[in-house]
C-alpha positions as CSV (number, residue, x, y, z in Angstrom):
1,X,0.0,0.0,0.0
2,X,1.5,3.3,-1.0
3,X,2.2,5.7,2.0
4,X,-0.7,8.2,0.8
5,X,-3.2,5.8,0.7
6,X,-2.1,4.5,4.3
7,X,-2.4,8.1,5.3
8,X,-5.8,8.6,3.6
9,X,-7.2,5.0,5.1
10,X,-5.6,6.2,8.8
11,X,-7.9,9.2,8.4
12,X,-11.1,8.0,6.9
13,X,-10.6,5.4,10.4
14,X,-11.6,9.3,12.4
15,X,-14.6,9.7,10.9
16,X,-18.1,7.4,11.2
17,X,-18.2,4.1,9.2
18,X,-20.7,5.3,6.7
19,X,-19.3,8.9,7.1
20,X,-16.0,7.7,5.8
21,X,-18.3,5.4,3.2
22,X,-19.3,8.4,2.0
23,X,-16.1,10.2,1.8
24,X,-14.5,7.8,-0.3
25,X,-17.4,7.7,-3.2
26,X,-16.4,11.2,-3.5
27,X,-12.9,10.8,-3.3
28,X,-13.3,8.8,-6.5
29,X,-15.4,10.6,-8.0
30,X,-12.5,13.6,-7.5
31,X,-10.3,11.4,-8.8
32,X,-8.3,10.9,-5.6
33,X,-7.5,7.1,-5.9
34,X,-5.3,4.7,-7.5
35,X,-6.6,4.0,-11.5
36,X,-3.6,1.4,-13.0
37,X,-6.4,-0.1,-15.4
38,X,-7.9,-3.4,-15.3
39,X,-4.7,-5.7,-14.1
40,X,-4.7,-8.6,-16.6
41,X,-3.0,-11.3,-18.1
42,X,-2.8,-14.0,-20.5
43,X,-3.5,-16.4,-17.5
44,X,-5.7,-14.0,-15.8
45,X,-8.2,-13.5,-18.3
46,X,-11.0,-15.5,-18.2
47,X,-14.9,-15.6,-18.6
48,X,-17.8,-16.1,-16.1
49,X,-21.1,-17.0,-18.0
50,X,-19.9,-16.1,-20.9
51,X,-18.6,-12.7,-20.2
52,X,-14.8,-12.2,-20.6
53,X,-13.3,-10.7,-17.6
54,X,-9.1,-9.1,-17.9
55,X,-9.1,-10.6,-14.5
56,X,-11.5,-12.8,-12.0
57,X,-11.1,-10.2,-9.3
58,X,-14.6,-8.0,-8.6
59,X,-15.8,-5.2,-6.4
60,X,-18.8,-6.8,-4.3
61,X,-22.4,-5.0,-4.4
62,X,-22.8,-3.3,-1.5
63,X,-19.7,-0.4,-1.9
64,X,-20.8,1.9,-4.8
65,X,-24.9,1.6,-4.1
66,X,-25.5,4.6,-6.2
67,X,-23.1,3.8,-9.2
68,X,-21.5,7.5,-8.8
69,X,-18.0,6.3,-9.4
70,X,-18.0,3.5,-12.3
71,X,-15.6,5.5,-14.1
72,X,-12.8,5.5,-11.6
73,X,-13.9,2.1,-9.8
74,X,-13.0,0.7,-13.7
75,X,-10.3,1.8,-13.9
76,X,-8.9,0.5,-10.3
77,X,-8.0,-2.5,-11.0
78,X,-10.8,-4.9,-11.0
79,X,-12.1,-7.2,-13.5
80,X,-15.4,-6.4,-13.3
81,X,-17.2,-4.3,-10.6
82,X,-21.2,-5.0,-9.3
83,X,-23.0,-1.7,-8.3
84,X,-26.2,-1.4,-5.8
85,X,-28.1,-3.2,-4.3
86,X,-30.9,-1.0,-6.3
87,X,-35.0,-1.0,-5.3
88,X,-37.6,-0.1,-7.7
89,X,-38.2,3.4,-5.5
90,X,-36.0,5.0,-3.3
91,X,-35.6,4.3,0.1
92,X,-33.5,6.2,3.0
93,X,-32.5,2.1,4.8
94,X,-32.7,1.6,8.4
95,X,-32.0,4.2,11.1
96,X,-28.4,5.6,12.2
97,X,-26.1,4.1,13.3
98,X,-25.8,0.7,10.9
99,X,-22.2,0.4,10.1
100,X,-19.5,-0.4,12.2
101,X,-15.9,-1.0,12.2
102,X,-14.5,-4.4,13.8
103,X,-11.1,-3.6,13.5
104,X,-9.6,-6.1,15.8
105,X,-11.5,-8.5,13.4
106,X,-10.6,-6.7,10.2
107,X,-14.4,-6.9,9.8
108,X,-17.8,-5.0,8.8
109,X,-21.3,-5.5,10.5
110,X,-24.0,-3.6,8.5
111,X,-27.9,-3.4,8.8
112,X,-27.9,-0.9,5.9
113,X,-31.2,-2.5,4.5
114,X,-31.1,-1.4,0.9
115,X,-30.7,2.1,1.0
116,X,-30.6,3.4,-2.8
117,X,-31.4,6.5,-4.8
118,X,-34.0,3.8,-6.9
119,X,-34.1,2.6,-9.9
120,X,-34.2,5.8,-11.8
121,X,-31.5,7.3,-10.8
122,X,-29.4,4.4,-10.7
123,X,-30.0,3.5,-14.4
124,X,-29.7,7.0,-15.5
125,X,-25.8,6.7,-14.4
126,X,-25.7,3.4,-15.8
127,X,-26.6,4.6,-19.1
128,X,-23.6,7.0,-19.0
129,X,-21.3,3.9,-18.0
130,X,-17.5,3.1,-19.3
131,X,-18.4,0.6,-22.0
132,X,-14.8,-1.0,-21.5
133,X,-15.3,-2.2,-18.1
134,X,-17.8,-5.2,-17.0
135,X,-20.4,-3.8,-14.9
136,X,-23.2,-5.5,-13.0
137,X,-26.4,-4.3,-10.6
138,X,-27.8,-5.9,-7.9
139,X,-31.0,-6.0,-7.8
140,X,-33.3,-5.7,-4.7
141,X,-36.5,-5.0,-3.1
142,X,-38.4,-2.2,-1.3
143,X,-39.1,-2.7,2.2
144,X,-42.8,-2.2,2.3
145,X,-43.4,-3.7,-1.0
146,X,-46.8,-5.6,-1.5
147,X,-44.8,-7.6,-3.8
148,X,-40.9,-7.9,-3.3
149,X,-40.7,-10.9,-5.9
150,X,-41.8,-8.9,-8.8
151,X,-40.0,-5.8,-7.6
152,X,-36.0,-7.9,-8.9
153,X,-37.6,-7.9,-12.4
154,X,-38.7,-4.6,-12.5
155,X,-35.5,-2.9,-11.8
156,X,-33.9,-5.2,-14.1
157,X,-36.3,-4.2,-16.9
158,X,-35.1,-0.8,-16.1
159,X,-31.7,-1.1,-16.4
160,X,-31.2,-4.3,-18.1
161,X,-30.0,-2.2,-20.8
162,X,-27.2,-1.0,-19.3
163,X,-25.6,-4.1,-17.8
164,X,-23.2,-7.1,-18.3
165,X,-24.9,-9.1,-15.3
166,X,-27.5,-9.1,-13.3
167,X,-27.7,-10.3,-9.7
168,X,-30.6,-11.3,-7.7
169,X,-30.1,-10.7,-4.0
170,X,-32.2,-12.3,-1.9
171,X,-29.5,-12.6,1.1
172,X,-29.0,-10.1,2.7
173,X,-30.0,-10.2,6.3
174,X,-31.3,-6.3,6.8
175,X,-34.8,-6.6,5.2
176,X,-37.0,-8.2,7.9
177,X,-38.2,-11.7,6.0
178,X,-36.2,-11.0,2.8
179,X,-34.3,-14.6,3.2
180,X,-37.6,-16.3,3.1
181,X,-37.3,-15.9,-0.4
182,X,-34.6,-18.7,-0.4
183,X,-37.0,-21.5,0.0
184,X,-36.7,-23.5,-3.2
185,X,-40.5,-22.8,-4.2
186,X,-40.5,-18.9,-3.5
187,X,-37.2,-18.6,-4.8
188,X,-38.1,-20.9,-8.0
189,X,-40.6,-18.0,-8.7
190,X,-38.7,-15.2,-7.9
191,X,-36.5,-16.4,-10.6
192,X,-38.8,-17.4,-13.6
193,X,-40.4,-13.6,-13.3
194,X,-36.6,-12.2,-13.4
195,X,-36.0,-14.6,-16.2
196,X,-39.3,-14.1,-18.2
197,X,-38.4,-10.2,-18.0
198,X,-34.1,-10.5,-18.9
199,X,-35.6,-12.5,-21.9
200,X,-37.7,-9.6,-23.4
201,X,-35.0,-7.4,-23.0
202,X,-33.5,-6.8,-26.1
203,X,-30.0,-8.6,-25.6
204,X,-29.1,-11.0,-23.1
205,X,-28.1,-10.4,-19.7
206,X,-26.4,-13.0,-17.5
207,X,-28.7,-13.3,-14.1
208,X,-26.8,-14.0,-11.2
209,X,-27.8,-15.7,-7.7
210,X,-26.7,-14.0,-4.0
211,X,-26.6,-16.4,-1.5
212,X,-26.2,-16.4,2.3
213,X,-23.7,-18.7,4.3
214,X,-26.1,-19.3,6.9
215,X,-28.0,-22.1,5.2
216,X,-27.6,-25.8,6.5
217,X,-27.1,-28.9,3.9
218,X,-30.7,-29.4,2.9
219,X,-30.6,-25.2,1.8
220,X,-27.7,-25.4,0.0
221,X,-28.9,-28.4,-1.9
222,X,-32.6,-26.7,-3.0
223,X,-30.5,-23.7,-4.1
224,X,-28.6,-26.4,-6.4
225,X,-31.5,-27.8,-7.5
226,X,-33.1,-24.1,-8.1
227,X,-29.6,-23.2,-10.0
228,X,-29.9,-25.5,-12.7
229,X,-33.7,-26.1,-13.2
230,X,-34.0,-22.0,-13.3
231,X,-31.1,-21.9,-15.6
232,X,-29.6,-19.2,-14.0
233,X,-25.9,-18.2,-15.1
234,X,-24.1,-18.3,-11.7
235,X,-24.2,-18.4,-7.9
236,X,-22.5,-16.1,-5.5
237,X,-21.7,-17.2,-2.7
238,X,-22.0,-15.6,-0.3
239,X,-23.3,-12.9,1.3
240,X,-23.0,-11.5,4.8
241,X,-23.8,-13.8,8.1
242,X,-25.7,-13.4,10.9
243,X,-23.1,-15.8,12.9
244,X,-20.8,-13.5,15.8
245,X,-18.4,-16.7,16.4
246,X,-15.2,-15.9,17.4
247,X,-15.5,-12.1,17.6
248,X,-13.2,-9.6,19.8
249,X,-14.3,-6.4,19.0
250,X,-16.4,-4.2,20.7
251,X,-19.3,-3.9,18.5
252,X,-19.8,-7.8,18.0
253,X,-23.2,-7.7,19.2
254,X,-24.6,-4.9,17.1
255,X,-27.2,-6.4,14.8
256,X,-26.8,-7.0,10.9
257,X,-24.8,-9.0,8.6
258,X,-21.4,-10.0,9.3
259,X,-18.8,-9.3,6.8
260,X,-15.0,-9.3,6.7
261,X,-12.0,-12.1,7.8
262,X,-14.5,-14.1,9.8
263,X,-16.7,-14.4,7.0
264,X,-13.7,-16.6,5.1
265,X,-14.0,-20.3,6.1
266,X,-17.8,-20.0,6.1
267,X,-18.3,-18.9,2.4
268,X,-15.4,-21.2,1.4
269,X,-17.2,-23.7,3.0
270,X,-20.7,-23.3,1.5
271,X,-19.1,-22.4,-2.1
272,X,-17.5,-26.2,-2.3
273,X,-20.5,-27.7,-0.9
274,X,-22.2,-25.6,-4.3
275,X,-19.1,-27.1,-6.6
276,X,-19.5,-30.4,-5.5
277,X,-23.2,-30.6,-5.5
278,X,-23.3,-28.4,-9.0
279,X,-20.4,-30.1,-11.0
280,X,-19.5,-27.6,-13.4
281,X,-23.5,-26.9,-14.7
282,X,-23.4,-23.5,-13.0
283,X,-20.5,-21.4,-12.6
284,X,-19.5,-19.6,-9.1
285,X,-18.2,-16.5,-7.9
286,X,-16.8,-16.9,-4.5
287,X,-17.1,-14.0,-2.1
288,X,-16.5,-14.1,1.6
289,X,-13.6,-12.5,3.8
290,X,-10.8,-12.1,1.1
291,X,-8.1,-9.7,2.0
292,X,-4.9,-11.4,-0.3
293,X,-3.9,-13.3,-3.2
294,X,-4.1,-16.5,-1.2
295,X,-7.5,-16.1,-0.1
296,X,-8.8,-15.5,-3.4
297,X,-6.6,-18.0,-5.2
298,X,-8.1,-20.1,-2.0
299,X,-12.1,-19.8,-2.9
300,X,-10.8,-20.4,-6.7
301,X,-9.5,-23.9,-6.1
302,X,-12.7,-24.4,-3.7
303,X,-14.9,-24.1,-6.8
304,X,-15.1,-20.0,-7.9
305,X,-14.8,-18.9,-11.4
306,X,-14.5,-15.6,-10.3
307,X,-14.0,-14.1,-6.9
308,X,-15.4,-10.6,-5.3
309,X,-14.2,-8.9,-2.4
310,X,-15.2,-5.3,-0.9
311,X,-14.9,-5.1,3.1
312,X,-11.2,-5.6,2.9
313,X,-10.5,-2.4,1.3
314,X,-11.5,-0.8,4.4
315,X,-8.4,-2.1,6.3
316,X,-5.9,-2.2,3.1
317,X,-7.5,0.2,0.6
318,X,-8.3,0.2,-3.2
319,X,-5.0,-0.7,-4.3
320,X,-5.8,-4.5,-2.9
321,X,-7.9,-4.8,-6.5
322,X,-4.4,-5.0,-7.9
323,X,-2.6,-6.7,-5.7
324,X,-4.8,-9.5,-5.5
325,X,-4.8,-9.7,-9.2
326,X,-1.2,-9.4,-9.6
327,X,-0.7,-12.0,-6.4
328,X,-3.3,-14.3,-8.4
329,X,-1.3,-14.4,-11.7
330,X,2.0,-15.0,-9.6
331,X,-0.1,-18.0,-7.9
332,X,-1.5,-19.6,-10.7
333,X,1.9,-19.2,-12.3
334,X,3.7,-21.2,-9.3
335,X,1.2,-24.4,-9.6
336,X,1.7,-24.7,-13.6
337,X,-1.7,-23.7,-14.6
338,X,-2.1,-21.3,-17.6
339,X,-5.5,-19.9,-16.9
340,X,-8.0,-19.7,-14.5
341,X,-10.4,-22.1,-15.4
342,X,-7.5,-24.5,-14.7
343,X,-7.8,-24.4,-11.3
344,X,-11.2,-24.0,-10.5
345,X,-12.2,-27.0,-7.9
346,X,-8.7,-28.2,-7.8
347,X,-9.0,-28.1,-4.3
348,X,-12.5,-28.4,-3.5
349,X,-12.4,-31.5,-1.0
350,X,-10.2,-29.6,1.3
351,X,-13.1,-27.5,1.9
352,X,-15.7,-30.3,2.3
Protein backbone atom coordinates (compact mmCIF):
# COMPACT_ATOMS: atom_id res chain seq x y z
CA UNK A 1 0.00 0.00 0.00
CA UNK A 2 1.50 3.35 -1.02
CA UNK A 3 2.24 5.67 2.04
CA UNK A 4 -0.70 8.15 0.80
CA UNK A 5 -3.24 5.80 0.65
CA UNK A 6 -2.11 4.55 4.34
CA UNK A 7 -2.39 8.09 5.26
CA UNK A 8 -5.76 8.62 3.60
CA UNK A 9 -7.24 5.00 5.10
CA UNK A 10 -5.57 6.21 8.79
CA UNK A 11 -7.88 9.17 8.39
CA UNK A 12 -11.10 7.96 6.92
CA UNK A 13 -10.61 5.42 10.45
CA UNK A 14 -11.57 9.30 12.37
CA UNK A 15 -14.58 9.73 10.95
CA UNK A 16 -18.07 7.45 11.23
CA UNK A 17 -18.16 4.13 9.21
CA UNK A 18 -20.66 5.29 6.74
CA UNK A 19 -19.29 8.91 7.07
CA UNK A 20 -16.03 7.68 5.78
CA UNK A 21 -18.27 5.41 3.23
CA UNK A 22 -19.27 8.37 1.97
CA UNK A 23 -16.09 10.19 1.82
CA UNK A 24 -14.51 7.75 -0.30
CA UNK A 25 -17.35 7.69 -3.20
CA UNK A 26 -16.37 11.24 -3.48
CA UNK A 27 -12.93 10.77 -3.33
CA UNK A 28 -13.26 8.83 -6.48
CA UNK A 29 -15.40 10.60 -8.02
CA UNK A 30 -12.50 13.65 -7.49
CA UNK A 31 -10.31 11.45 -8.85
CA UNK A 32 -8.27 10.95 -5.55
CA UNK A 33 -7.49 7.09 -5.94
CA UNK A 34 -5.32 4.71 -7.46
CA UNK A 35 -6.62 3.95 -11.51
CA UNK A 36 -3.63 1.45 -13.04
CA UNK A 37 -6.40 -0.09 -15.41
CA UNK A 38 -7.93 -3.42 -15.28
CA UNK A 39 -4.73 -5.72 -14.06
CA UNK A 40 -4.74 -8.56 -16.63
CA UNK A 41 -3.03 -11.29 -18.10
CA UNK A 42 -2.83 -14.01 -20.52
CA UNK A 43 -3.52 -16.44 -17.52
CA UNK A 44 -5.66 -14.04 -15.77
CA UNK A 45 -8.21 -13.50 -18.27
CA UNK A 46 -10.97 -15.54 -18.22
CA UNK A 47 -14.86 -15.61 -18.63
CA UNK A 48 -17.82 -16.13 -16.13
CA UNK A 49 -21.05 -17.00 -17.97
CA UNK A 50 -19.90 -16.09 -20.88
CA UNK A 51 -18.63 -12.71 -20.18
CA UNK A 52 -14.76 -12.23 -20.64
CA UNK A 53 -13.32 -10.67 -17.57
CA UNK A 54 -9.11 -9.09 -17.95
CA UNK A 55 -9.08 -10.60 -14.52
CA UNK A 56 -11.47 -12.80 -11.98
CA UNK A 57 -11.11 -10.24 -9.32
CA UNK A 58 -14.64 -7.97 -8.63
CA UNK A 59 -15.76 -5.25 -6.35
CA UNK A 60 -18.81 -6.83 -4.33
CA UNK A 61 -22.45 -5.00 -4.40
CA UNK A 62 -22.76 -3.35 -1.50
CA UNK A 63 -19.74 -0.45 -1.89
CA UNK A 64 -20.78 1.94 -4.82
CA UNK A 65 -24.87 1.57 -4.09
CA UNK A 66 -25.50 4.57 -6.19
CA UNK A 67 -23.06 3.82 -9.20
CA UNK A 68 -21.52 7.49 -8.79
CA UNK A 69 -18.01 6.30 -9.43
CA UNK A 70 -18.01 3.46 -12.34
CA UNK A 71 -15.64 5.55 -14.07
CA UNK A 72 -12.76 5.49 -11.63
CA UNK A 73 -13.94 2.06 -9.77
CA UNK A 74 -13.01 0.68 -13.68
CA UNK A 75 -10.28 1.80 -13.85
CA UNK A 76 -8.90 0.46 -10.28
CA UNK A 77 -8.00 -2.46 -10.96
CA UNK A 78 -10.79 -4.87 -10.98
CA UNK A 79 -12.06 -7.21 -13.46
CA UNK A 80 -15.37 -6.37 -13.35
CA UNK A 81 -17.25 -4.28 -10.57
CA UNK A 82 -21.22 -4.99 -9.26
CA UNK A 83 -22.96 -1.65 -8.31
CA UNK A 84 -26.17 -1.39 -5.82
CA UNK A 85 -28.15 -3.16 -4.33
CA UNK A 86 -30.92 -0.99 -6.35
CA UNK A 87 -34.98 -1.01 -5.29
CA UNK A 88 -37.64 -0.08 -7.69
CA UNK A 89 -38.18 3.36 -5.50
CA UNK A 90 -35.97 4.97 -3.34
CA UNK A 91 -35.64 4.35 0.10
CA UNK A 92 -33.51 6.20 3.00
CA UNK A 93 -32.48 2.10 4.79
CA UNK A 94 -32.66 1.63 8.44
CA UNK A 95 -32.04 4.19 11.08
CA UNK A 96 -28.37 5.56 12.18
CA UNK A 97 -26.06 4.10 13.27
CA UNK A 98 -25.75 0.69 10.85
CA UNK A 99 -22.19 0.36 10.14
CA UNK A 100 -19.50 -0.39 12.17
CA UNK A 101 -15.94 -1.03 12.24
CA UNK A 102 -14.55 -4.41 13.80
CA UNK A 103 -11.14 -3.60 13.47
CA UNK A 104 -9.56 -6.09 15.85
CA UNK A 105 -11.49 -8.51 13.35
CA UNK A 106 -10.61 -6.73 10.24
CA UNK A 107 -14.45 -6.95 9.79
CA UNK A 108 -17.81 -4.97 8.84
CA UNK A 109 -21.29 -5.55 10.49
CA UNK A 110 -24.02 -3.60 8.53
CA UNK A 111 -27.86 -3.35 8.78
CA UNK A 112 -27.89 -0.90 5.91
CA UNK A 113 -31.22 -2.52 4.49
CA UNK A 114 -31.15 -1.36 0.90
CA UNK A 115 -30.69 2.15 1.00
CA UNK A 116 -30.57 3.44 -2.82
CA UNK A 117 -31.36 6.52 -4.80
CA UNK A 118 -33.96 3.79 -6.93
CA UNK A 119 -34.05 2.61 -9.92
CA UNK A 120 -34.18 5.76 -11.85
CA UNK A 121 -31.46 7.34 -10.79
CA UNK A 122 -29.42 4.43 -10.73
CA UNK A 123 -30.00 3.48 -14.37
CA UNK A 124 -29.71 6.99 -15.52
CA UNK A 125 -25.83 6.73 -14.36
CA UNK A 126 -25.67 3.44 -15.85
CA UNK A 127 -26.60 4.64 -19.13
CA UNK A 128 -23.62 6.98 -19.01
CA UNK A 129 -21.32 3.88 -18.05
CA UNK A 130 -17.48 3.10 -19.29
CA UNK A 131 -18.39 0.59 -22.02
CA UNK A 132 -14.77 -1.03 -21.49
CA UNK A 133 -15.30 -2.17 -18.10
CA UNK A 134 -17.83 -5.16 -16.97
CA UNK A 135 -20.36 -3.76 -14.89
CA UNK A 136 -23.19 -5.47 -13.01
CA UNK A 137 -26.36 -4.32 -10.55
CA UNK A 138 -27.77 -5.95 -7.86
CA UNK A 139 -31.04 -6.04 -7.80
CA UNK A 140 -33.33 -5.67 -4.67
CA UNK A 141 -36.52 -5.03 -3.12
CA UNK A 142 -38.40 -2.16 -1.32
CA UNK A 143 -39.15 -2.73 2.21
CA UNK A 144 -42.75 -2.23 2.26
CA UNK A 145 -43.39 -3.74 -1.01
CA UNK A 146 -46.78 -5.65 -1.49
CA UNK A 147 -44.85 -7.64 -3.81
CA UNK A 148 -40.93 -7.88 -3.28
CA UNK A 149 -40.70 -10.94 -5.93
CA UNK A 150 -41.83 -8.87 -8.80
CA UNK A 151 -39.98 -5.82 -7.61
CA UNK A 152 -36.04 -7.91 -8.92
CA UNK A 153 -37.62 -7.85 -12.37
CA UNK A 154 -38.66 -4.58 -12.46
CA UNK A 155 -35.48 -2.90 -11.79
CA UNK A 156 -33.92 -5.16 -14.06
CA UNK A 157 -36.34 -4.19 -16.86
CA UNK A 158 -35.09 -0.77 -16.07
CA UNK A 159 -31.73 -1.11 -16.40
CA UNK A 160 -31.19 -4.26 -18.10
CA UNK A 161 -30.02 -2.21 -20.84
CA UNK A 162 -27.21 -0.96 -19.27
CA UNK A 163 -25.61 -4.12 -17.75
CA UNK A 164 -23.25 -7.06 -18.30
CA UNK A 165 -24.92 -9.08 -15.33
CA UNK A 166 -27.53 -9.09 -13.31
CA UNK A 167 -27.70 -10.28 -9.69
CA UNK A 168 -30.60 -11.29 -7.70
CA UNK A 169 -30.06 -10.73 -4.03
CA UNK A 170 -32.15 -12.30 -1.93
CA UNK A 171 -29.46 -12.61 1.14
CA UNK A 172 -28.98 -10.08 2.75
CA UNK A 173 -30.03 -10.25 6.31
CA UNK A 174 -31.25 -6.31 6.76
CA UNK A 175 -34.85 -6.55 5.18
CA UNK A 176 -37.01 -8.23 7.85
CA UNK A 177 -38.17 -11.68 5.98
CA UNK A 178 -36.18 -11.04 2.79
CA UNK A 179 -34.34 -14.57 3.22
CA UNK A 180 -37.61 -16.28 3.06
CA UNK A 181 -37.28 -15.91 -0.38
CA UNK A 182 -34.63 -18.69 -0.44
CA UNK A 183 -37.04 -21.52 -0.03
CA UNK A 184 -36.75 -23.52 -3.15
CA UNK A 185 -40.47 -22.84 -4.22
CA UNK A 186 -40.45 -18.87 -3.50
CA UNK A 187 -37.21 -18.64 -4.83
CA UNK A 188 -38.06 -20.87 -7.95
CA UNK A 189 -40.63 -17.95 -8.70
CA UNK A 190 -38.69 -15.25 -7.87
CA UNK A 191 -36.47 -16.37 -10.63
CA UNK A 192 -38.75 -17.41 -13.63
CA UNK A 193 -40.38 -13.59 -13.31
CA UNK A 194 -36.59 -12.17 -13.44
CA UNK A 195 -36.03 -14.56 -16.15
CA UNK A 196 -39.32 -14.14 -18.20
CA UNK A 197 -38.38 -10.19 -17.95
CA UNK A 198 -34.06 -10.48 -18.95
CA UNK A 199 -35.56 -12.54 -21.95
CA UNK A 200 -37.71 -9.63 -23.40
CA UNK A 201 -34.98 -7.44 -23.01
CA UNK A 202 -33.45 -6.79 -26.15
CA UNK A 203 -29.98 -8.64 -25.62
CA UNK A 204 -29.13 -11.04 -23.14
CA UNK A 205 -28.10 -10.39 -19.73
CA UNK A 206 -26.38 -13.00 -17.50
CA UNK A 207 -28.74 -13.34 -14.09
CA UNK A 208 -26.84 -14.02 -11.16
CA UNK A 209 -27.83 -15.70 -7.75
CA UNK A 210 -26.68 -14.05 -3.98
CA UNK A 211 -26.60 -16.35 -1.52
CA UNK A 212 -26.23 -16.36 2.32
CA UNK A 213 -23.71 -18.71 4.33
CA UNK A 214 -26.10 -19.27 6.89
CA UNK A 215 -28.04 -22.08 5.16
CA UNK A 216 -27.56 -25.78 6.53
CA UNK A 217 -27.14 -28.87 3.93
CA UNK A 218 -30.74 -29.36 2.94
CA UNK A 219 -30.56 -25.20 1.80
CA UNK A 220 -27.75 -25.40 0.03
CA UNK A 221 -28.90 -28.42 -1.95
CA UNK A 222 -32.62 -26.73 -2.95
CA UNK A 223 -30.45 -23.69 -4.12
CA UNK A 224 -28.59 -26.39 -6.45
CA UNK A 225 -31.51 -27.80 -7.53
CA UNK A 226 -33.08 -24.14 -8.06
CA UNK A 227 -29.63 -23.17 -9.97
CA UNK A 228 -29.91 -25.47 -12.70
CA UNK A 229 -33.74 -26.09 -13.16
CA UNK A 230 -33.97 -22.01 -13.30
CA UNK A 231 -31.11 -21.95 -15.58
CA UNK A 232 -29.62 -19.23 -14.04
CA UNK A 233 -25.92 -18.20 -15.13
CA UNK A 234 -24.05 -18.29 -11.70
CA UNK A 235 -24.21 -18.36 -7.94
CA UNK A 236 -22.52 -16.12 -5.51
CA UNK A 237 -21.71 -17.18 -2.67
CA UNK A 238 -21.98 -15.59 -0.33
CA UNK A 239 -23.35 -12.87 1.30
CA UNK A 240 -22.95 -11.46 4.78
CA UNK A 241 -23.76 -13.78 8.09
CA UNK A 242 -25.70 -13.39 10.95
CA UNK A 243 -23.09 -15.79 12.94
CA UNK A 244 -20.75 -13.49 15.81
CA UNK A 245 -18.36 -16.68 16.39
CA UNK A 246 -15.19 -15.91 17.44
CA UNK A 247 -15.55 -12.13 17.64
CA UNK A 248 -13.25 -9.58 19.77
CA UNK A 249 -14.26 -6.45 19.04
CA UNK A 250 -16.42 -4.16 20.70
CA UNK A 251 -19.28 -3.91 18.52
CA UNK A 252 -19.76 -7.76 18.02
CA UNK A 253 -23.18 -7.68 19.17
CA UNK A 254 -24.62 -4.90 17.10
CA UNK A 255 -27.23 -6.45 14.79
CA UNK A 256 -26.75 -6.96 10.85
CA UNK A 257 -24.79 -9.01 8.59
CA UNK A 258 -21.36 -9.99 9.34
CA UNK A 259 -18.78 -9.27 6.81
CA UNK A 260 -14.96 -9.26 6.70
CA UNK A 261 -12.04 -12.11 7.78
CA UNK A 262 -14.46 -14.12 9.82
CA UNK A 263 -16.74 -14.45 7.00
CA UNK A 264 -13.74 -16.64 5.09
CA UNK A 265 -13.99 -20.28 6.12
CA UNK A 266 -17.76 -19.98 6.07
CA UNK A 267 -18.26 -18.87 2.40
CA UNK A 268 -15.38 -21.17 1.43
CA UNK A 269 -17.22 -23.74 3.02
CA UNK A 270 -20.70 -23.25 1.53
CA UNK A 271 -19.10 -22.41 -2.07
CA UNK A 272 -17.45 -26.24 -2.32
CA UNK A 273 -20.49 -27.74 -0.89
CA UNK A 274 -22.17 -25.55 -4.35
CA UNK A 275 -19.06 -27.06 -6.56
CA UNK A 276 -19.45 -30.42 -5.45
CA UNK A 277 -23.22 -30.61 -5.52
CA UNK A 278 -23.34 -28.42 -8.99
CA UNK A 279 -20.40 -30.08 -11.02
CA UNK A 280 -19.48 -27.60 -13.42
CA UNK A 281 -23.45 -26.92 -14.71
CA UNK A 282 -23.39 -23.46 -13.02
CA UNK A 283 -20.55 -21.37 -12.63
CA UNK A 284 -19.52 -19.57 -9.13
CA UNK A 285 -18.21 -16.49 -7.89
CA UNK A 286 -16.77 -16.92 -4.51
CA UNK A 287 -17.05 -13.97 -2.05
CA UNK A 288 -16.49 -14.12 1.60
CA UNK A 289 -13.56 -12.47 3.75
CA UNK A 290 -10.79 -12.07 1.06
CA UNK A 291 -8.15 -9.73 2.01
CA UNK A 292 -4.90 -11.42 -0.32
CA UNK A 293 -3.86 -13.26 -3.24
CA UNK A 294 -4.14 -16.46 -1.24
CA UNK A 295 -7.53 -16.09 -0.12
CA UNK A 296 -8.81 -15.50 -3.39
CA UNK A 297 -6.57 -17.95 -5.16
CA UNK A 298 -8.13 -20.14 -1.96
CA UNK A 299 -12.07 -19.81 -2.94
CA UNK A 300 -10.76 -20.43 -6.74
CA UNK A 301 -9.46 -23.87 -6.13
CA UNK A 302 -12.70 -24.35 -3.66
CA UNK A 303 -14.90 -24.07 -6.75
CA UNK A 304 -15.06 -19.99 -7.89
CA UNK A 305 -14.77 -18.87 -11.37
CA UNK A 306 -14.50 -15.64 -10.29
CA UNK A 307 -14.05 -14.11 -6.90
CA UNK A 308 -15.35 -10.59 -5.27
CA UNK A 309 -14.17 -8.87 -2.40
CA UNK A 310 -15.20 -5.34 -0.86
CA UNK A 311 -14.89 -5.10 3.12
CA UNK A 312 -11.20 -5.60 2.90
CA UNK A 313 -10.50 -2.42 1.30
CA UNK A 314 -11.48 -0.82 4.36
CA UNK A 315 -8.38 -2.08 6.29
CA UNK A 316 -5.95 -2.18 3.09
CA UNK A 317 -7.54 0.23 0.64
CA UNK A 318 -8.29 0.21 -3.17
CA UNK A 319 -4.99 -0.69 -4.33
CA UNK A 320 -5.83 -4.46 -2.94
CA UNK A 321 -7.93 -4.79 -6.46
CA UNK A 322 -4.41 -5.03 -7.90
CA UNK A 323 -2.63 -6.68 -5.73
CA UNK A 324 -4.76 -9.49 -5.54
CA UNK A 325 -4.78 -9.73 -9.20
CA UNK A 326 -1.21 -9.37 -9.62
CA UNK A 327 -0.72 -12.04 -6.41
CA UNK A 328 -3.27 -14.30 -8.37
CA UNK A 329 -1.25 -14.37 -11.66
CA UNK A 330 2.03 -15.00 -9.65
CA UNK A 331 -0.09 -18.04 -7.90
CA UNK A 332 -1.49 -19.59 -10.65
CA UNK A 333 1.95 -19.22 -12.34
CA UNK A 334 3.71 -21.24 -9.29
CA UNK A 335 1.23 -24.38 -9.60
CA UNK A 336 1.72 -24.68 -13.56
CA UNK A 337 -1.75 -23.72 -14.61
CA UNK A 338 -2.14 -21.34 -17.60
CA UNK A 339 -5.52 -19.87 -16.95
CA UNK A 340 -8.01 -19.69 -14.52
CA UNK A 341 -10.38 -22.06 -15.35
CA UNK A 342 -7.49 -24.55 -14.74
CA UNK A 343 -7.81 -24.42 -11.35
CA UNK A 344 -11.25 -24.05 -10.50
CA UNK A 345 -12.24 -27.02 -7.91
CA UNK A 346 -8.70 -28.25 -7.83
CA UNK A 347 -9.00 -28.09 -4.32
CA UNK A 348 -12.54 -28.41 -3.46
CA UNK A 349 -12.44 -31.52 -0.97
CA UNK A 350 -10.16 -29.64 1.30
CA UNK A 351 -13.13 -27.48 1.88
CA UNK A 352 -15.65 -30.35 2.30
Amino acid sequence: MKLTEKLALAAMHRFDPEAAHGLSIKALTMGLAPAPGPVTSPRLKTTLAGIDLPNPVGLAAGYDKNAEALVPLAKSGFGFIEVGAATPRPQPGNPKPRLFRLTEDKAAINRFGFNNEGMEAIGMRLSQRPRDAVIGLNLGANKDSADRATDFAKVLAHCGAHLDFATVNVSSPNTEKLRDLQGKAALSALLAGVIETRDSLSRRVPVFLKIAPDLDRAGIEDIAAVAVETGIDAVIATNTTLSRDGLHSEHKGEAGGLSGAPLFEKSTRVLAQLSDLLEGQVPLVGVGGISTAEQAYAKICAGASAVQFYTAMVYGGLSLAGDIARGLDELLARDGFDNVAQAVGTKRKDWL
